[in-house]
N, C-alpha and C positions, 0 to 999 in steps of 0.2 A: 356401400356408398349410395348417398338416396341423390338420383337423378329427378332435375325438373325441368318439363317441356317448355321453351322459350320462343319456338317457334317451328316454320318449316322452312326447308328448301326450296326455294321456287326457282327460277331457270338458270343455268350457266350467266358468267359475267367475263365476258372474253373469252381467250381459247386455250388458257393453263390452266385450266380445270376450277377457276373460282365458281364460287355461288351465292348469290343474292339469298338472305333470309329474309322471311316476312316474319316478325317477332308478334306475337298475342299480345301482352300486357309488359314491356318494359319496353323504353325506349333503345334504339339500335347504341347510341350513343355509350349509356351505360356497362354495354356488354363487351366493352373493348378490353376492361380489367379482366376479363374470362380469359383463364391459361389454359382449359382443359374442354374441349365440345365433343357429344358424341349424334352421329346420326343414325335413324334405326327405320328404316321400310320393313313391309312387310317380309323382303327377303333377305334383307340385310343389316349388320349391325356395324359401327366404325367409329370408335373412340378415338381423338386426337386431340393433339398440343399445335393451333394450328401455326403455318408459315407467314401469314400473311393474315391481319382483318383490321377491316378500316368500314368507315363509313361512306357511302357513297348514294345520295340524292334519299335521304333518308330510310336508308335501310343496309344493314349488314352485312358486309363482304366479307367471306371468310374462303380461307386457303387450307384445307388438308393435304399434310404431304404424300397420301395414296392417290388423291384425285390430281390428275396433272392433265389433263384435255378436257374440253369442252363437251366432247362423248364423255366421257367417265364422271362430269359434274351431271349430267345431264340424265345419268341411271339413278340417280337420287334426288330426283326433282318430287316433290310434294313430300318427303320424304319429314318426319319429324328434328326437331333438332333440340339438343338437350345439354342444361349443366349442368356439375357438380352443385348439390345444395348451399355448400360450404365453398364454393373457387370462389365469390364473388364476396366483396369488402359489403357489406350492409346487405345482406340477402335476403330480409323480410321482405321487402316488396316485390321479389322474384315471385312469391308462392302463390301471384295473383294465379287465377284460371281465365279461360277464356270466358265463364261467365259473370266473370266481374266487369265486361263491360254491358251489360243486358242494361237497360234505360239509356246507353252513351246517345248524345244527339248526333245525328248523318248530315253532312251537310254539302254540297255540292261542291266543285271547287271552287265557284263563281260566291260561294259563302250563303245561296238559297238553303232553305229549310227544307229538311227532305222527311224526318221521321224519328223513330228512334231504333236502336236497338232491341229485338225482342228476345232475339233466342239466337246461339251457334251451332250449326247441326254440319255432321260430317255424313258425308257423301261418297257412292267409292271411290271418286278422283281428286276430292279436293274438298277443304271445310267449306260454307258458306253462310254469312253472317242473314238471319231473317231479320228485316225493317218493317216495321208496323206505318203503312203507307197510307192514311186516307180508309181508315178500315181494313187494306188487305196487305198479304205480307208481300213482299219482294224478297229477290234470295240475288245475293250478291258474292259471289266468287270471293273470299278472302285470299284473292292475289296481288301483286302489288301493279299490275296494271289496272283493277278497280280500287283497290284499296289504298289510297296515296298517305294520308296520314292517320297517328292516334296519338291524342294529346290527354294522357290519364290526369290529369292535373284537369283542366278544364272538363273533361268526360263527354268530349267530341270525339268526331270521327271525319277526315275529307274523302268522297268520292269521286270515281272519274263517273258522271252521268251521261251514259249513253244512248245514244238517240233510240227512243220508242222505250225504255226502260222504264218509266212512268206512264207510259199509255196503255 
């Protein structure tokens, strides 16, 4: 079965073991028809039908019935997250990569101009998106406390812009 990366892990959501996904290229929305996720670190691998996923403040809440505390969501934090090619009704636009958003525009939350898209480069702890700033890059954490929204339809991006991040 050919598996496709939809996103990561990024921190516990509560204390029954959920966890916020930060998705690359599909909206959280869409991924609710998903019957089948698996996640895989570097030490670990975990296929499931999850208990529980929903959307919450744009971005994917999902429940594996192995993970049941907030410790044990929290040992697969950045951790990849994956579906079936074929779980998902209309799957061609699943097979986007993360470099299908390189040109996206960045734009503050206040809706300023920040830059574009150049490049996603991973990192040992976590991917981060490179913005071509005024001639130079900026590298921004693709987590969902900088990364608030992406809108492939439009081929934007919203950040949270922190203070001195542009200076």
């Amino acid at each position: 079965m050919e598996w496709i990366e939809i996103g990561f892990a990024s921190k516990p959501h509560g204390i029954r073991g959920e966890f916020r996904v930060i998705c690359h290229s599909i909206s959280a929305s869409r991924l609710l028809e998903c019957k089948r996720f698996a996640i895989k670190s570097n030490h670990q691998y975990l296929e499931f039908a999850p208990e529980k996923q929903r959307v919450h403040q744009g971005k994917l809440i999902l429940k594996a019935p192995e993970i049941n505390t907030r410790s044990d969501a929290e040992l697969w934090r950045d951790a990849s997250v994956l579906i079936p090619a074929d779980d998902c009704p209309d799957s061609d636009p699943l097979t986007l990569e993360l470099f299908d958003i390189d040109g996206f525009v960045v734009k503050s939350e206040k809706g300023e101009y920040i830059g574009k898209v150049e490049d996603v480069i991973q990192l040992p702890t976590q991917q981060c998106l490179v913005i071509l700033y005024e001639g130079r890059e900026l590298l921004v954490p693709w987590v969902d406390e900088f990364v608030l929204s992406v809108d492939l339809e439009q081929k934007e991006m919203t950040i949270n812009l922190l203070d001195g991040l542009l200076d």
